[in-house]
MIVO-50795 format. One record per residue (C-alpha): x, y, z; residue number from 1. Coordinates in steps of 0.25 Angstrom, whole numbers. Example, Ala and Ser with C-alpha at 12.3 -4.5 7.8 and 13.67 -1.06 7.14 Angstrom:
49|-18|31|1;
55|-4|29|2;
REM end
This chain:
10|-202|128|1;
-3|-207|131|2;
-15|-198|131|3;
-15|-197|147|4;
-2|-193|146|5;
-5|-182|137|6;
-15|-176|143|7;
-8|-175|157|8;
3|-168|150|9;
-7|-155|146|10;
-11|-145|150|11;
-27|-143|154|12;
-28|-133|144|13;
-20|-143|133|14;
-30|-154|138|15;
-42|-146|134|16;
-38|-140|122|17;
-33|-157|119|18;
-46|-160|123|19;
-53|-148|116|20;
-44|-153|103|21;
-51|-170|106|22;
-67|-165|104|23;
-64|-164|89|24;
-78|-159|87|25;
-75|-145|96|26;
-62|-143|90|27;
-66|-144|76|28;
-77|-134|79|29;
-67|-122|86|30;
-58|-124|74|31;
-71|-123|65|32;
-74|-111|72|33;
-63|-103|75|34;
-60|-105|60|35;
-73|-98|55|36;
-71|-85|66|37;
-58|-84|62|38;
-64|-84|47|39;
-74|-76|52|40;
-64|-65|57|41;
-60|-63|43|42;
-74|-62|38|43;
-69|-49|29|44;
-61|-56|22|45;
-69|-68|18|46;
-83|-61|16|47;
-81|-46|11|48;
-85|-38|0|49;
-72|-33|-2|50;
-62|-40|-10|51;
-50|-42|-1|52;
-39|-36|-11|53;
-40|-29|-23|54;
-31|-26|-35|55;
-36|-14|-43|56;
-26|-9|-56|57;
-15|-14|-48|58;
-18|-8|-35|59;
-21|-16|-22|60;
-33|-14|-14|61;
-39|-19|1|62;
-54|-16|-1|63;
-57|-25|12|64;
-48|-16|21|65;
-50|-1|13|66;
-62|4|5|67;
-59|8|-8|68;
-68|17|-18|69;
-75|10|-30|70;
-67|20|-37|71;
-54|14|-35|72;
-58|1|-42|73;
-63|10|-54|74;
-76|13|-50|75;
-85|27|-49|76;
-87|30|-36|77;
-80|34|-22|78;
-87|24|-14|79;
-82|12|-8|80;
-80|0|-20|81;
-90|-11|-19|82;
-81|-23|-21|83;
-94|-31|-25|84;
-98|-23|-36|85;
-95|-28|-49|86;
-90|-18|-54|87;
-79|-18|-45|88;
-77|-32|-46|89;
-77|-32|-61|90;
-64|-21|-58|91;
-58|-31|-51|92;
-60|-42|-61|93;
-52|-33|-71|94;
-38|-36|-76|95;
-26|-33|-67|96;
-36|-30|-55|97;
-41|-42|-44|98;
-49|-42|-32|99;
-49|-54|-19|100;
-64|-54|-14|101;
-66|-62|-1|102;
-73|-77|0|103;
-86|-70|1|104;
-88|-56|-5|105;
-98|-51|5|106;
-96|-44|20|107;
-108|-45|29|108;
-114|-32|25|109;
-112|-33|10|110;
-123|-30|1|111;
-123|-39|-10|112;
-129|-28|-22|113;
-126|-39|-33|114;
-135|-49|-30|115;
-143|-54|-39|116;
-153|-58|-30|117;
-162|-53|-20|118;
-158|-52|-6|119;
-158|-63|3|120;
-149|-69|-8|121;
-149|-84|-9|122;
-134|-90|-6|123;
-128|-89|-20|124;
-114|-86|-26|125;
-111|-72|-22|126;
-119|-76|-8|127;
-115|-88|-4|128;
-126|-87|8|129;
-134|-78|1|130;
-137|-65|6|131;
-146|-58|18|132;
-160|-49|15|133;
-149|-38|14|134;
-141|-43|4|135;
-130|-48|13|136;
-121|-57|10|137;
-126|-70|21|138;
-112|-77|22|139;
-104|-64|25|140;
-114|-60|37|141;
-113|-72|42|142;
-99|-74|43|143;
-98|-59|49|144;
-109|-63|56|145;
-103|-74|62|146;
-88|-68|65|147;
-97|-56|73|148;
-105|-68|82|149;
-91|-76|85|150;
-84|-63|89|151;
-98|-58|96|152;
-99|-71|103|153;
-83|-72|108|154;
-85|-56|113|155;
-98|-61|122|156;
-91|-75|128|157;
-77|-67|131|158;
-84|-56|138|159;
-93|-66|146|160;
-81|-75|149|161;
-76|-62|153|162;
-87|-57|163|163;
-92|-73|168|164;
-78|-76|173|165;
-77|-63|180|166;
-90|-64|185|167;
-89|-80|187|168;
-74|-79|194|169;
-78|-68|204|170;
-89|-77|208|171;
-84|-88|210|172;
-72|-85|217|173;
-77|-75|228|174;
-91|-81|229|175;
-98|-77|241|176;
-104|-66|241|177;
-98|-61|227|178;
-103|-73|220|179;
-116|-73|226|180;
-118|-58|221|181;
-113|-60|208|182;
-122|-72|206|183;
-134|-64|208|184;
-129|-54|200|185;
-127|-65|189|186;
-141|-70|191|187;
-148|-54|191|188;
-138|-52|179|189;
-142|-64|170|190;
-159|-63|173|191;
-157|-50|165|192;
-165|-51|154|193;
-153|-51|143|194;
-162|-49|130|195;
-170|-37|135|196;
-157|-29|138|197;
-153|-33|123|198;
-167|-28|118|199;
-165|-15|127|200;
-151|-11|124|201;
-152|-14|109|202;
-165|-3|108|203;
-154|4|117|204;
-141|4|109|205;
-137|2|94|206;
-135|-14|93|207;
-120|-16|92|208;
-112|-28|96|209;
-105|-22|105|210;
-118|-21|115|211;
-123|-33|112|212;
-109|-38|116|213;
-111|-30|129|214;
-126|-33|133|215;
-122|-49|130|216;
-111|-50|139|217;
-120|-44|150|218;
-125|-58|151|219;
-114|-67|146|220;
-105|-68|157|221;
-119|-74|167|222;
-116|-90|162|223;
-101|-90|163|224;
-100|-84|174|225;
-107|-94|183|226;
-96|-106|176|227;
-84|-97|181|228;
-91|-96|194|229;
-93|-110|198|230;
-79|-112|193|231;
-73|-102|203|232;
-82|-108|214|233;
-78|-122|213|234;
-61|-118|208|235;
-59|-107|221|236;
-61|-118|232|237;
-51|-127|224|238;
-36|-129|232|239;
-28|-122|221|240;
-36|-108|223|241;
-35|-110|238|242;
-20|-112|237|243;
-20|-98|229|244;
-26|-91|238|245;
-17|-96|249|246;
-6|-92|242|247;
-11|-77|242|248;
-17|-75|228|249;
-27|-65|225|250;
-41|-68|220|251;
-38|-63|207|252;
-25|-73|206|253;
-34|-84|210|254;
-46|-83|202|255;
-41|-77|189|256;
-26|-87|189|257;
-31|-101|197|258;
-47|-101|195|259;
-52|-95|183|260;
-43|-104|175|261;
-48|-116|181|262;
-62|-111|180|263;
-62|-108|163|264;
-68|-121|160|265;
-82|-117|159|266;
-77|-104|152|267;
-71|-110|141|268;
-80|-120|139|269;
-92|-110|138|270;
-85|-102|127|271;
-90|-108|115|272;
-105|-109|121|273;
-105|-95|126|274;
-101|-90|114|275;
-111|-99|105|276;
-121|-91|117|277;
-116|-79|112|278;
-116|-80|98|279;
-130|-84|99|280;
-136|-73|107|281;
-127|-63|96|282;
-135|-70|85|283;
-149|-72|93|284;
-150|-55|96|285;
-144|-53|82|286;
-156|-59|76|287;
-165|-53|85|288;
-160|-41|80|289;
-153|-35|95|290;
-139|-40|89|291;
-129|-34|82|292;
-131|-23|72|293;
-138|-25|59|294;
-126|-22|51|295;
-117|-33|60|296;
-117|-47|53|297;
-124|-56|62|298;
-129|-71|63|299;
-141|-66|69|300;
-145|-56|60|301;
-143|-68|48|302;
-153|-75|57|303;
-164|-63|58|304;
-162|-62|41|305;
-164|-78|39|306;
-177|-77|50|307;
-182|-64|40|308;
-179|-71|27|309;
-182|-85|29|310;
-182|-86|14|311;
-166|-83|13|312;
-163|-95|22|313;
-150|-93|19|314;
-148|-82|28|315;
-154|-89|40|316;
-145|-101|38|317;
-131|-95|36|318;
-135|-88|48|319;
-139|-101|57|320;
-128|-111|53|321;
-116|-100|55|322;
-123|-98|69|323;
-126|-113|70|324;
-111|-119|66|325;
-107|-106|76|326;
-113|-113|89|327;
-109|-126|84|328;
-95|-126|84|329;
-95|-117|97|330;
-104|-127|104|331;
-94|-138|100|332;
-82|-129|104|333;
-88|-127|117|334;
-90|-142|119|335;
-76|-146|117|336;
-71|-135|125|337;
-80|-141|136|338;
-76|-155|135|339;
-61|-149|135|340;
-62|-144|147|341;
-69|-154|153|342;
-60|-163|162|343;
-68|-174|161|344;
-67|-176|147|345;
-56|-186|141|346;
-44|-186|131|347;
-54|-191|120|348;
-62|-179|112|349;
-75|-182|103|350;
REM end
């Protein structure tokens, strides 16, 4: 078959997703990025300070799902065991009794007490990153750090895909009087000055991300919504939603099963860009301090330590290339998306 001929026999969606598949450069970097989240959902068991099995005089333990005593491993005391210390680990290294570390032996708020160097610690072999002013261990903040601004920045775009469709649907289809109002709402709604209600409710309220998830989505629906809207205006005078309605459809029937799945080409397109926006503005009021929690791992907060410790530059430059390769690869998602739901484009990819 030619290539004509195989792309008359697809389906619009198998189109795009071939012509998704053709821009080799957006497809390397969602396979590039979807295989460091997933990495990154297992951050526990890569970068932990507990060993993920252990074998103790022939009895089997799980130190990364249950706390055991130091007792138990033939120390002194009651209190949890601190698999870093060497006494431990010289139990461990004993005859008949083993214990499986992760890659890194660090979580994000492990205090590396050993060190034989003054905090910020240069990369070196226990620290491949080196560590914070803390003593933190630099590579495994930044890889929570990092799973916590992906999943922070999917929450943000799905609630704003959410709220702008709903907001952009109703618009457009009723318009009127309806679209009129809601627009100057919109326009009322988005003049509000979004930084001082940040400043206001984080003297008000202990910073969690849960509110800062809450005060952003306040304002993330304003930009999509507009797309969705145009797209409702121009799809509801088309000859397939005039032939629904004469055939006694509801408004809901229409809008939601014959427009809205003609009018997602500006919402799937935007996806990576509005996520980037997103994971930016996490990272921007993490370093200025109205983020996250301090104990939280966060981009930002690496950021704020490399600006106050400019002599540690390795902390302000794991920060920035994690956060630079972030936007990277969903900058070059979000241009293959585009050019695969563009019509215009041909079979040929870059």
């Amino acid at each position: 078959m030619s290539e004509l001929e195989i792309s008359v026999s697809l389906s619009p969606n198998q189109q795009r997703w071939r012509r998704f598949r053709q821009h080799r450069l957006g497809y390397a970097c969602l396979l590039i990025f979807a295989a460091i989240f997933v990495l990154s959902l297992f951050a526990e068991v890569i970068s932990n300070d507990r060993p993920l099995l252990v074998s103790y005089q022939g009895s089997l333990y799980v130190p990364l799902l249950q706390d055991y005593p130091e007792s138990t491993f033939g120390g002194d005391f009651p209190t949890p065991a601190d698999y870093l210390d060497p006494f431990i680990r010289e139990q461990f290294s004993r005859p008949g009794n083993w214990a499986i570390y992760p890659l890194n032996t660090y979580r994000y708020d492990t205090l590396n007490y050993f060190s034989s160097r003054p905090n910020p610690a240069p990369p070196n072999a226990q620290n491949w990153l080196g560590t914070d002013d803390r003593g933190r261990d630099v590579l495994a903040r930044a890889l929570y750090g990092f799973r916590v601004s992906v999943l922070f920045g999917m929450a943000l775009t799905l609630i704003g895909v959410v709220l702008g469709m709903l907001a952009g649907a109703v618009q457009g289809y009723f318009g009127g009087y309806v679209d009129l109002y809601l627009q100057r709402f919109s326009e009322v709604w988005g003049s509000l000055p979004e930084l001082y209600l940040l400043l206001i409710f984080a003297s008000i309220f202990q910073p969690s991300i849960t509110l800062l998830l809450v005060l952003l989505s306040l304002f993330g629906w304003l930009g999509l919504a507009d797309y969705v809207r145009a797209e409702f205006l121009r799809n509801r005078q088309l000859d397939y939603v005039r032939a629904a309605r004469a055939l006694g459809l509801g408004n809901r029937q229409i809008m939601w099963r014959h427009i809205l799945p003609n009018s997602l080409t500006p919402v799937i397109t935007f996806l990576p860009f509005r996520m980037s926006v997103a994971i930016t503005a996490l990272t921007s009021l993490d370093f200025l301090g109205l983020g996250v929690p301090p104990s939280t791992p966060s981009l930002g907060e690496l950021l704020a330590q490399g600006k106050d410790n400019l002599d540690a530059w390795w902390i302000g430059l794991t920060a920035f290339m994690v956060l630079f390769v972030t936007l990277l690869l969903l900058v070059f998602i979000g241009e293959a998306l585009r050019d695969a739901f563009d019509t215009r484009k041909s079979g040929s990819g870059r």
